[in-house]
C-alpha positions, -999 to +999 in steps of 0.1 A: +079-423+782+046-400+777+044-396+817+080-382+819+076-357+791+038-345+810+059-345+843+079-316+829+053-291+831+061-262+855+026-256+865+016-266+902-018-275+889-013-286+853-040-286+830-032-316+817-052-346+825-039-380+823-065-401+804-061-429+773-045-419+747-066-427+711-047-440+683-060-447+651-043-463+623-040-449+588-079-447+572-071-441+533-053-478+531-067-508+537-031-525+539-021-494+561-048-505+587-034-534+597+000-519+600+011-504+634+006-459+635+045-444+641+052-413+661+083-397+659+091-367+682+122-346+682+131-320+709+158-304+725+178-292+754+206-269+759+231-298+764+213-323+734+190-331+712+164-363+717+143-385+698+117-407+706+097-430+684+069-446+689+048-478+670+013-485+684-006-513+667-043-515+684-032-495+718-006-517+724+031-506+722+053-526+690+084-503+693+096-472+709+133-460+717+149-430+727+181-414+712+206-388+720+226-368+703+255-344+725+253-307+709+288-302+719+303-333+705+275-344+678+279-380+694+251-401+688+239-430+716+207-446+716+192-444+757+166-471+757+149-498+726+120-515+731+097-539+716+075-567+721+102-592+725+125-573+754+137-541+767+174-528+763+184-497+786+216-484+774+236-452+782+225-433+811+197-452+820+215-485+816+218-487+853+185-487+860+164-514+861+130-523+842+102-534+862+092-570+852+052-556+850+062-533+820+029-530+809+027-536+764-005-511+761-006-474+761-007-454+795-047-450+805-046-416+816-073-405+842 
């Protein structure tokens, strides 16, 4: 999902440079270290409003999922859930079809 939202930038040459992504968990808990770090992002289009979450535990991906919600109608759908047991692609995107490498670690970015 992180490539996608770097894709998006309307630069030709795009400062951004795709390299590994450091996570580190919680350091004022010792329970909290062993737990996996969450990311939750919200943004938003003309037409809706998106949010993505994100659980990392030790670079590799625990959970993630994408939702939707229609600014005209207020309808909420969920577009995609995944976690380290399978991969549902719903709504829109629930006629594509998910590669069988899907990596469980964070993009490296070069």
């Amino acid at each position: 999902m992180l490539r996608p939202l770097c894709a998006t930038c309307d630069k030709s040459d795009c400062d951004y440079k795709v390299r590994k992504i450091p996570v580190e968990p919680f350091a004022f808990s010792e329970q909290a270290k062993e737990e996996p770090t969450e990311f939750e992002l919200f943004f938003r289009t003309v037409k809706a409003e998106y949010r993505y979450i994100l659980h990392v535990k030790k670079g590799e991906v625990v959970y993630e999922s994408l939702d939707r919600v229609k600014m005209d109608t207020g309808r909420r759908s969920a577009l995609f859930r995944r976690n380290t047991e399978s991969t549902e692609l719903k709504g829109i995107f629930g006629k594509l079809k998910i590669s069988e490498d899907l990596s469980p670690t964070l993009p490296r970015w070069v």
